[in-house]
Structure formats: C-alpha cells, structure tokens
N, C-alpha and C positions, 0 to 999 in steps of 0.2 A: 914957259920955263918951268921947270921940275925945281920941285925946293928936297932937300935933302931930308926934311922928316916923311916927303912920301913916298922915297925910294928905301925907308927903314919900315915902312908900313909895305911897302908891296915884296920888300926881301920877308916882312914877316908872315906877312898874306902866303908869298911859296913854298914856305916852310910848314904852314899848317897845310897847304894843300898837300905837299907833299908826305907827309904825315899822315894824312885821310890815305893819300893813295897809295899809300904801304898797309895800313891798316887793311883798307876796301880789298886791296890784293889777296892778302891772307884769309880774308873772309871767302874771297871766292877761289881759293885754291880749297879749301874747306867742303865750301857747299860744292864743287864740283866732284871733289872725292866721292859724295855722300848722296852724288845723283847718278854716279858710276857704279854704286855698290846697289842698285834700285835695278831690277829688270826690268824688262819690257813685257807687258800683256802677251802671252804668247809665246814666250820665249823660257827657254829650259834655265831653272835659274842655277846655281852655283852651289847648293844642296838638297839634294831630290830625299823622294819619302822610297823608303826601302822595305818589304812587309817580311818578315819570317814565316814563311810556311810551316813550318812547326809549330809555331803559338797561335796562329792565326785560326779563328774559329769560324771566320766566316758572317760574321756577324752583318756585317756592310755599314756599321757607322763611322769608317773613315769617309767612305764612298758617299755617304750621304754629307757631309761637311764640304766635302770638297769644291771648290766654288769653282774650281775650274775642271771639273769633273773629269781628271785626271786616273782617277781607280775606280775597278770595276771588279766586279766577282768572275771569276771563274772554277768553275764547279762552288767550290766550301773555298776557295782561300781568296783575297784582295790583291790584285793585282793594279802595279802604278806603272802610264802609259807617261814615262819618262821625260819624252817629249814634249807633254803638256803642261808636268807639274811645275809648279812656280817655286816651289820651296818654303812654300809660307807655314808648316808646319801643324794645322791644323788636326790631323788626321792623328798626330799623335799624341794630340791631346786627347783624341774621342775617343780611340784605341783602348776598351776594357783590361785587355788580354797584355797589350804590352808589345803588342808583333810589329808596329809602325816605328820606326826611328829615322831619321834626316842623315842619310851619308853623303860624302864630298863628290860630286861628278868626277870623276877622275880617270874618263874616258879619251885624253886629247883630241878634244872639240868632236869627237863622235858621241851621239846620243844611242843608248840602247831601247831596242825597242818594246821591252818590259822591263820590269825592275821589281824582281824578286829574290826574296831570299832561298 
C-alpha cells in the first residue's frame, strides 16, 4: 500500500525532474545552435578571406598562416581558393598591407573558384 507522504515525494521527485528537463532542454537547444555555427574540416565556411589586388604586395604571409592552405601566390598578388578556406581569419591578421578582409559567401550555395578582389 502507498502512504500519502510518498505520492507528495514522487509528485515532488516530477517536478524537479521536470524542471532539470526544461532546463537540460534549453541547454542543448543552446549547444546545438553553437555546433551548427562550427563547420566541418573541409567545407567552405560562411565567411571566406577576400584579398584586394590593389594593396596586395605579394608578400605570401597570409599563404604561409594558412592552415588549410587555402591561398596561394599568383604572379605578386594572394589568391584564396574559396572552396577550401574555413574562414577562420587568420590571414588577416598576418596581412602587413591590409589586402586580406573575411566577406559573407553570398553565392547561393555555389562556391567560386577564386576569391579575389
């Protein structure tokens, strides 16, 4: 037989469960946002490195940062192969001159296959 204090212990018991699982909810509607904004190795991410051919002197220290060796010299100016850069921004930190900046892919799901200015 059930006693009446441990049906007010297991109404209390559901309530903190339920309670964790509003909370736990919210947490992983959170962490899943913030695993969706993460690309994948590989994959073109959601702002690529863009170089200005006017400032760009050729130097090649974006190219040498680059961990996904994404840009490459052609003739004197840095060229980013679209496709590969992750958008992690590195390049324009290395960038002396100022010619590397991060613009929004804004290609509707087509990649270009350089990315210059």
């Amino acid at each position: 037989m059930v006693h009446s204090t441990d049906l007010s212990l297991n109404a209390a018991d559901i309530k903190t469960l339920k309670e964790r699982a509003r909370a736990l909810k919210a947490r992983l509607e959170r962490l899943e946002r913030r695993v969706s904004s993460i690309q994948a190795p590989g994959m073109p991410g959601i702002r690529i490195a863009m170089v200005d051919g006017d400032l760009c002197a050729g130097c090649g220290r974006c190219s040498d940062v680059c961990p996904v060796r994404a840009i490459e010299l052609k003739g004197k100016t840095a060229r980013v192969d679209a496709a590969r850069c992750r958008g992690c921004g590195l390049c324009v930190d290395a960038c002396p001159q100022g010619a590397v900046s991060m613009q929004a892919l804004r290609m509707h799901g087509k990649i270009p296959k350089q990315a210059t200015g």
